[in-house]
N, C-alpha and C positions, 0 to 999 in steps of 0.2 A: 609472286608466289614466295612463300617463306622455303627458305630452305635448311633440310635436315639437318641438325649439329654433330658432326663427326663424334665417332670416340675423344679424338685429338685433342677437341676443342672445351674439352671437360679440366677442367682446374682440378692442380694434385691434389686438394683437400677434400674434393668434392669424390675422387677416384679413391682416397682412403677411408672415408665415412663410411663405405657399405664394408668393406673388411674391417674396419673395425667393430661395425654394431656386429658382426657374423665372430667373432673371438669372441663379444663378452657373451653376448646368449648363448654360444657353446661354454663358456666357463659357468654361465649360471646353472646350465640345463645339469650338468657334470657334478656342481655341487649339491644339487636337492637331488640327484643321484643317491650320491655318494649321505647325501643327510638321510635317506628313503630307506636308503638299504642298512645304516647304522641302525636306525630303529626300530627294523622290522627281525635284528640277532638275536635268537635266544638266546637268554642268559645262560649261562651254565653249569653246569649238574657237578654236584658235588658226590662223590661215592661215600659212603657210609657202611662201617661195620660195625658187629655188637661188641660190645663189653658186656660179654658173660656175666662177672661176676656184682655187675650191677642194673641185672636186668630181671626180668619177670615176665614167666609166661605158663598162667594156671587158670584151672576148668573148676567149673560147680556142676552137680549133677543130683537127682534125687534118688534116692533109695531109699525103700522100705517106710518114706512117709518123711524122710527128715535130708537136708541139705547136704552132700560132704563138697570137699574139696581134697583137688588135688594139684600140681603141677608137674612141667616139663623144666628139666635141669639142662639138657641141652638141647637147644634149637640156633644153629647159625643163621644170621639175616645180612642178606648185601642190598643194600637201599640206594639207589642213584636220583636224585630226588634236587630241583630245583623249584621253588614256588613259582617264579616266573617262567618256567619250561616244563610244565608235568607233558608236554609230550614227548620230552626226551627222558622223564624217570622211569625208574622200574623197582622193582621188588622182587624179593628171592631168599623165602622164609623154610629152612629145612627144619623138620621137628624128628629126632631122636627118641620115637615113640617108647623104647624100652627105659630112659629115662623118666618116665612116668613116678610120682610117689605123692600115692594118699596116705602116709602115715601109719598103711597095714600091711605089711610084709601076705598075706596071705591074699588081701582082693587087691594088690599092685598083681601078685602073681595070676589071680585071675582074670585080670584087665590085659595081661599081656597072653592071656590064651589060646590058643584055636577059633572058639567058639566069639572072641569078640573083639580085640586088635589085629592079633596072629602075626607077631612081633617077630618069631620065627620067621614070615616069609615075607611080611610086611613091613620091614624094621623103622621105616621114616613115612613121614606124612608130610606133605611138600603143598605151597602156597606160591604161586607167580602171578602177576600183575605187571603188566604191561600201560594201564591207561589208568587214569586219578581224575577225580572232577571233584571242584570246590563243593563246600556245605556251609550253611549256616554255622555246623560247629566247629568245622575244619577242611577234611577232603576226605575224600571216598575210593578206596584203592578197589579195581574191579579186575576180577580174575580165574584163575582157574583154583581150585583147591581139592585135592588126592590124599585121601586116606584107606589104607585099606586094599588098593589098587585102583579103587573108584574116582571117577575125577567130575566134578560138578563144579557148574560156575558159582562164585562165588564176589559179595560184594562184603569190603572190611572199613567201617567208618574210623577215623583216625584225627588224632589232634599231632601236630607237630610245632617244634620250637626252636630254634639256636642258640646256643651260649657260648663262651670264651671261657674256660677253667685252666688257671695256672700259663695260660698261655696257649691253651689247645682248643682247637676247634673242634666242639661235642654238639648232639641232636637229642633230643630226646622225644619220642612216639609212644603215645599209650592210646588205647580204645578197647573197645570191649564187642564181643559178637557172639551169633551163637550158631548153633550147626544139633542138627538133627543128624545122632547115631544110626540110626537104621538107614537114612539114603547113602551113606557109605558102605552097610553091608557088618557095621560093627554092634551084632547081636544076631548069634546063631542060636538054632535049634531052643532050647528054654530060652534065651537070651534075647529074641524076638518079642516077647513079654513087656510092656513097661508098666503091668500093676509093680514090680518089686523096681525096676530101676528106668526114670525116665528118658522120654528120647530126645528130649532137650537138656542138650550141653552150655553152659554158658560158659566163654570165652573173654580173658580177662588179658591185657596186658601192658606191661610201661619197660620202655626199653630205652639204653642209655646206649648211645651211638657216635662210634669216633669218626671224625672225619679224615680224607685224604684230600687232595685235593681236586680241584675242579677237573672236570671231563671237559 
């Protein structure tokens, strides 16, 4: 009869071979860990504010048969926005409705009315966007947007870019969209009408955007 080989009877090399192959597969297992989890971090989000006075944000609208234009002189925007991480950007667009000027002192003053912004109790019109998905032309910010006190969802296609000026980190966002005045409630009593003034707004804008740094 053969008999059984004690622990004893096992040679030291033979007794550290199994502790050894058990350290390196814990070292390997540990490093495509540690590789798995590097490359599953999102990149991180840059905060981004406007530079006013190099920025743009103006409407087209019809009246009486023929095109005007007008814009918004103040609207702050705070942007947190990485390409590699749009689930951790956001957006946060105030517009300064009484800043409004189409070039006529007398239909700026009827724009900021009762009867059709009501700038008195209305004074800002506000845009938030919490979630972005790619496009063909760029990304697409999807969100809430309130004018008026009305708040409708709303989607804003957008191109964006980075550059280095003088040594500073700048963004710059332009797209264009458009929004129907009456589903906000902007066109009371005669102003319900669009033979004299339509109800498509078109919405224009390129925005020059400083950077701080990463979130």
């Amino acid at each position: 009869m053969t008999q059984a080989m004690s622990p004893r009877a096992m040679t030291p090399g033979a007794r550290a071979l199994p502790a050894a192959w058990v350290a390196t597969a814990a070292a390997v297992c540990l490093a495509a860990g540690a590789t798995g989890a590097a490359a599953q971090a999102p990149s991180p989000v840059t905060h981004y504010v406007l530079d006013q006075a190099k920025s743009t944000l103006e409407f087209t609208f019809m009246q009486a048969g023929a095109q005007n234009k007008g814009k918004f002189t103040r609207f702050p925007v705070s942007f947190d926005f990485s390409p590699g991480n749009l689930g951790g950007s956001r957006l946060e667009v105030t517009v300064e409705i009484g800043s409004l000027d189409t070039g006529d002192k007398e239909r700026d003053d009827t724009l900021r009315g009762e009867d059709l912004f009501a700038v008195t109790k209305f004074p800002q019109a506000h845009f938030s966007a919490s979630q972005f998905d790619r496009t063909a032309a760029g990304y697409e910010a999807i969100g809430k947007l309130t004018i008026r006190g009305v708040t409708r969802d709303a989607r804003v296609p957008f191109a964006f870019r980075t550059a280095e000026e003088q040594g500073v980190a700048v963004g710059y966002m332009s797209g264009r969209t458009s929004v129907r005045r009456l589903d906000f409630g902007v066109g009371q009593g005669d102003w319900k009408a669009t033979d004299q003034v339509g109800n498509e707004v078109g919405v224009t804008f390129a925005l020059r955007l400083s950077a701080a740094a990463p979130r």
